[in-house]
ROKOL-955326 format. One line per 3 residues: number of its first residue (from 1); for each residue x, y, z of N, C-alpha, C, CB. Coordinates in Angstrom, 3 decimals, always signed. Each point is the difference from the previous one (the first is absolute). Glycine has a CB too. Layout:
N
NUM	X Y Z X Y Z X Y Z X Y Z; ...
This chain:
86
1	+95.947 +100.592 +72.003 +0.745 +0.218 +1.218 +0.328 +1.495 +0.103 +0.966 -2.366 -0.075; -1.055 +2.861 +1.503 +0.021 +1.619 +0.057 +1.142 +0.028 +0.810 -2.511 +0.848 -0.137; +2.886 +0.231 +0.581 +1.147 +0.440 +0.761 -0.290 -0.102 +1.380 +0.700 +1.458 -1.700
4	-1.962 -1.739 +2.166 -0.256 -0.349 +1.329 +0.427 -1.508 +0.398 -1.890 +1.736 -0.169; +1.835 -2.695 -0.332 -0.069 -1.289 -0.799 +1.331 -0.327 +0.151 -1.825 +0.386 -1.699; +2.558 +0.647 +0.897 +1.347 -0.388 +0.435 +0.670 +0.088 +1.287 +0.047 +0.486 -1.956
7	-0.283 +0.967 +2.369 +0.650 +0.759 +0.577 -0.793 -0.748 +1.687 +0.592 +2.490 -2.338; -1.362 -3.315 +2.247 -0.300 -1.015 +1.051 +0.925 -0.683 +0.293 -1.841 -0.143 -0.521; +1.630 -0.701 -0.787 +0.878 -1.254 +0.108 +1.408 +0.417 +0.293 -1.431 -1.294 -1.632
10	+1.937 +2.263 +1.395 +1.403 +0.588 +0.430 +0.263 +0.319 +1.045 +0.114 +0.630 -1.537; -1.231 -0.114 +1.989 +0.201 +0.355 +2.292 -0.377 -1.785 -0.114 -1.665 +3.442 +1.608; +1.137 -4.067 -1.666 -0.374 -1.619 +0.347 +1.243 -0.649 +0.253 -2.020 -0.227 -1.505
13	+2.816 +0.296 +0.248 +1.424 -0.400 +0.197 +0.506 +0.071 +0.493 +0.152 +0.015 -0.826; -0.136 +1.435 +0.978 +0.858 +0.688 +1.144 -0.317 -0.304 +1.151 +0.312 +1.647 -1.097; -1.467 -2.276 +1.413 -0.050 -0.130 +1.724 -0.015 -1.488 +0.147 -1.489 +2.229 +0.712
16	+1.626 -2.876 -1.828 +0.334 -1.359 +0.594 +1.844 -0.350 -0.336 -3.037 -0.936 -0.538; +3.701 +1.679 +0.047 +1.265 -0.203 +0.333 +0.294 +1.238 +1.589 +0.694 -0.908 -3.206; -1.201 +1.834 +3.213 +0.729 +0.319 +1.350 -1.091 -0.868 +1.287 +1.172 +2.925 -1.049
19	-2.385 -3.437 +0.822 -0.574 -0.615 +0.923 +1.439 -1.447 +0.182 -3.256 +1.045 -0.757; +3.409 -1.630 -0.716 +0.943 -1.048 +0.259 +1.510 +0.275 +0.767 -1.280 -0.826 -2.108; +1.546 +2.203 +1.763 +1.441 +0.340 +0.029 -0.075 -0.455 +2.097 +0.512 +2.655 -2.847
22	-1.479 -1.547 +3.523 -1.006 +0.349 +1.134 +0.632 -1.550 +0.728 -2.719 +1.741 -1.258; +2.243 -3.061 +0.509 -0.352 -1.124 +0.755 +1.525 -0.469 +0.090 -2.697 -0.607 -0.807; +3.385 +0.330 -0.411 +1.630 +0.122 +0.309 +0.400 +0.493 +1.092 +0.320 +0.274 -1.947
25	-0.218 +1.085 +1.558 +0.938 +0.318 +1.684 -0.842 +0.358 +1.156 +1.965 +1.087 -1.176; -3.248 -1.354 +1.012 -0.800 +0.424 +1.712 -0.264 +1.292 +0.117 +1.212 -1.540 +1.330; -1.283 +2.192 -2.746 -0.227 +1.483 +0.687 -2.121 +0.250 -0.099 +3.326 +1.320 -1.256
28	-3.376 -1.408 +2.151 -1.268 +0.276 +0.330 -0.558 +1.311 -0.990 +0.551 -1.024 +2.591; +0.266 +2.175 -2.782 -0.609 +0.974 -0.574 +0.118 +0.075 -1.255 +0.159 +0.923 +1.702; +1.004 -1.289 -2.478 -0.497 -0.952 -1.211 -0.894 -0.737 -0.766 +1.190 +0.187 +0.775
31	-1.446 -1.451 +0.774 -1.554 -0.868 -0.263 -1.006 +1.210 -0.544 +0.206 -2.017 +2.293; -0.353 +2.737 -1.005 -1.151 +0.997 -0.229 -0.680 +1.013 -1.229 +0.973 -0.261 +2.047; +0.865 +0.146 -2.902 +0.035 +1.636 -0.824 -0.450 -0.879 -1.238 +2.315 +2.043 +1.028
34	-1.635 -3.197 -1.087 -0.263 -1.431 -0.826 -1.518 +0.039 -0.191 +2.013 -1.574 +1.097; -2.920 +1.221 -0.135 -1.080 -0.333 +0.323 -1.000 +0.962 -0.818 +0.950 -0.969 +2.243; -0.393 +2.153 -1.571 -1.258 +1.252 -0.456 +0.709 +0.307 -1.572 -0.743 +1.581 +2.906
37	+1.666 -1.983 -3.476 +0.366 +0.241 -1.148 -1.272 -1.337 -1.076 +3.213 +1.116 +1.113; -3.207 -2.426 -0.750 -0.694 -0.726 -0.528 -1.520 +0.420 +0.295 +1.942 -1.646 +0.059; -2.225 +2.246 +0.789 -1.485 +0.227 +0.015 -0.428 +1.008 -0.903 -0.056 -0.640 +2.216
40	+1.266 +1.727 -1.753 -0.856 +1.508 -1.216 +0.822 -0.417 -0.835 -0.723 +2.497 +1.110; +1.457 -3.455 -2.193 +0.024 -0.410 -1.142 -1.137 -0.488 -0.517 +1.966 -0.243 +0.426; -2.287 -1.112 +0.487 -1.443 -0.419 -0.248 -1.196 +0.399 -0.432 +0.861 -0.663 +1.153
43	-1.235 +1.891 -0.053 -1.112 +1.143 -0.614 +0.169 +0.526 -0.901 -0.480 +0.483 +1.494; +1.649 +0.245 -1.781 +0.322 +0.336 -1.098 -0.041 -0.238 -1.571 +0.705 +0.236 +1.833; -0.285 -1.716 -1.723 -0.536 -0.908 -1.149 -1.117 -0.638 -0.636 +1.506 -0.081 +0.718
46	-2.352 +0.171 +0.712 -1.533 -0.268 -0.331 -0.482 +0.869 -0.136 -0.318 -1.462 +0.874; +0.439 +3.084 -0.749 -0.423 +1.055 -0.528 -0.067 +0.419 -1.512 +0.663 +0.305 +2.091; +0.556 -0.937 -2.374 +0.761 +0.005 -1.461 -0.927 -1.167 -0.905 +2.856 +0.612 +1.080
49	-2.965 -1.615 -0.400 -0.818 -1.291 -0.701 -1.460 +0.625 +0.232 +1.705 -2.403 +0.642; -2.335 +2.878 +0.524 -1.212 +0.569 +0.071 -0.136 +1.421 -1.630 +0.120 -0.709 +3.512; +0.691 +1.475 -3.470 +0.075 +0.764 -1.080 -0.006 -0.759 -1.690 +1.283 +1.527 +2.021
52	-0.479 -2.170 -1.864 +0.198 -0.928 -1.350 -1.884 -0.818 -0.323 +3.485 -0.787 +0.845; -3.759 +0.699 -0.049 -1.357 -1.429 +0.078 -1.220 +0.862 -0.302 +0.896 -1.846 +2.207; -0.889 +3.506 -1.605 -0.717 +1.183 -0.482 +0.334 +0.486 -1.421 -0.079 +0.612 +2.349
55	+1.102 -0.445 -2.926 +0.235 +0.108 -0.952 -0.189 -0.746 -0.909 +0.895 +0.981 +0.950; -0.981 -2.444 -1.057 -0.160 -1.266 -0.945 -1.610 +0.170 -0.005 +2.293 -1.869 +0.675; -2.840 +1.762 +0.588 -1.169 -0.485 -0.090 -1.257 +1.409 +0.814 +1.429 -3.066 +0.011
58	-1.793 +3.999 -0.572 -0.617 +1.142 +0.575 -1.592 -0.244 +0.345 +1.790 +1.432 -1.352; -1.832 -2.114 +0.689 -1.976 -0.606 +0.173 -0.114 -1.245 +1.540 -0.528 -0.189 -3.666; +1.526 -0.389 +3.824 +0.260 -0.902 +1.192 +0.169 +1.016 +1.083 +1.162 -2.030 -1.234
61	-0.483 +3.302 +1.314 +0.848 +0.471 +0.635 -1.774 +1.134 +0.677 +3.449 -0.489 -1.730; -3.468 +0.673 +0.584 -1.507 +1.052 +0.691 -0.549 -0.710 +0.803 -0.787 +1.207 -1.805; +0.175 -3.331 +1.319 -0.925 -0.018 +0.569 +0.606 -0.552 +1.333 -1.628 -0.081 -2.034
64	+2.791 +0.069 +2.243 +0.759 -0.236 +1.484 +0.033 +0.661 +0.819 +1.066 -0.819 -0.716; -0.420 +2.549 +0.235 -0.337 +0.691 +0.771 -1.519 +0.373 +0.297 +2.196 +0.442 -0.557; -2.838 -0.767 -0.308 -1.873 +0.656 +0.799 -0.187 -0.940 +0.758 -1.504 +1.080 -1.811
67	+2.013 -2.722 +1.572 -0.335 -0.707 +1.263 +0.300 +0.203 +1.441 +0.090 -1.216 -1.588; +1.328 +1.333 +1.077 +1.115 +0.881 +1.474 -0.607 +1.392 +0.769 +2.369 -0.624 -1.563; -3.158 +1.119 +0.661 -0.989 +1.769 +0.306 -1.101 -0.579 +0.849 +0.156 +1.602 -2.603
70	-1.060 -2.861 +2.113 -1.161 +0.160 +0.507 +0.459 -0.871 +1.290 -1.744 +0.424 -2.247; +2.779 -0.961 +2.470 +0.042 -0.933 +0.860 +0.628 +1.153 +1.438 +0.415 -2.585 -2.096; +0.262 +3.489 +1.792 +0.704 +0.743 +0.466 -1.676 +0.788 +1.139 +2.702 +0.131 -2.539
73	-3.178 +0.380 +1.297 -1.572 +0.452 +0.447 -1.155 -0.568 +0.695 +0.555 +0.796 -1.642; -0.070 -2.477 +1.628 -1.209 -0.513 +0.696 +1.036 -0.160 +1.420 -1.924 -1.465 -2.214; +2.964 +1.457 +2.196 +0.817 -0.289 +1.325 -0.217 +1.288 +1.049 +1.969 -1.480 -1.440
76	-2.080 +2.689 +0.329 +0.225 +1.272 +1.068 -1.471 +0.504 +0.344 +2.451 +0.906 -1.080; -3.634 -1.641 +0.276 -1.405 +0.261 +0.173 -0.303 -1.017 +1.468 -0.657 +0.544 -3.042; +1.418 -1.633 +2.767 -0.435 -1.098 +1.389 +0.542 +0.546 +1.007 +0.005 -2.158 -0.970
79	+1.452 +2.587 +1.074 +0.312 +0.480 +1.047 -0.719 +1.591 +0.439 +2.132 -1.660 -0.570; -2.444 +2.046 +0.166 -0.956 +1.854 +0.352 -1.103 -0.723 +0.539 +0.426 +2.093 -2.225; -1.445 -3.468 +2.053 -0.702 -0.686 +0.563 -0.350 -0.172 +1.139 +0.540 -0.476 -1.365
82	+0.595 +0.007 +1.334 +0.321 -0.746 +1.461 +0.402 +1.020 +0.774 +0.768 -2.192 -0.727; -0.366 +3.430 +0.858 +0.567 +0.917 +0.792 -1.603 +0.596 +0.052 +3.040 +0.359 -0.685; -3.956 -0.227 +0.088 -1.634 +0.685 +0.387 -0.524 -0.992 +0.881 -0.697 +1.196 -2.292
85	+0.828 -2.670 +2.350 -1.080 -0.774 +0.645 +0.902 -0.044 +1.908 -1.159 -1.914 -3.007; +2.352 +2.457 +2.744 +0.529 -0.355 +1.532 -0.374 +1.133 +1.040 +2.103 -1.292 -1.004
């Protein structure tokens, strides 16, 4: 576990007690601050678990990202394609 990992799950918290606090008294901007607090906790933590899963496992992690590379490459080769034949 890394400090991203945590430090997720800690905005996470944090936005589901002021998202909860938010629904109590009706304050709409609460909901909101609530809301975007659980989301970039969220990312946050899967960044942290994405880091941890690279670190455990580095031979998985290469051949993911070259999958993620070539897939990236056949998407931006199809689309340059299709912009010559129109």
């Amino acid at each position: 576990m890394n400090i991203d990992t945590l430090a997720g799950e800690g905005t996470r918290t944090k936005g589901d007690f002021k998202r909860g606090l938010g629904d109590v008294t009706g304050d709409t901007r609460l909901q909101q601050d609530g809301a975007a607090d659980q989301l970039s906790g969220g990312l946050r933590k899967g960044v942290g678990q994405v880091r941890d899963f690279v670190r455990k496992n580095p031979a998985a992690s290469y051949t993911a990202a070259g999958i993620f590379g070539l897939a990236i490459l056949n998407s931006l080769r199809g689309k340059s394609t299709r912009r010559a034949t129109r």
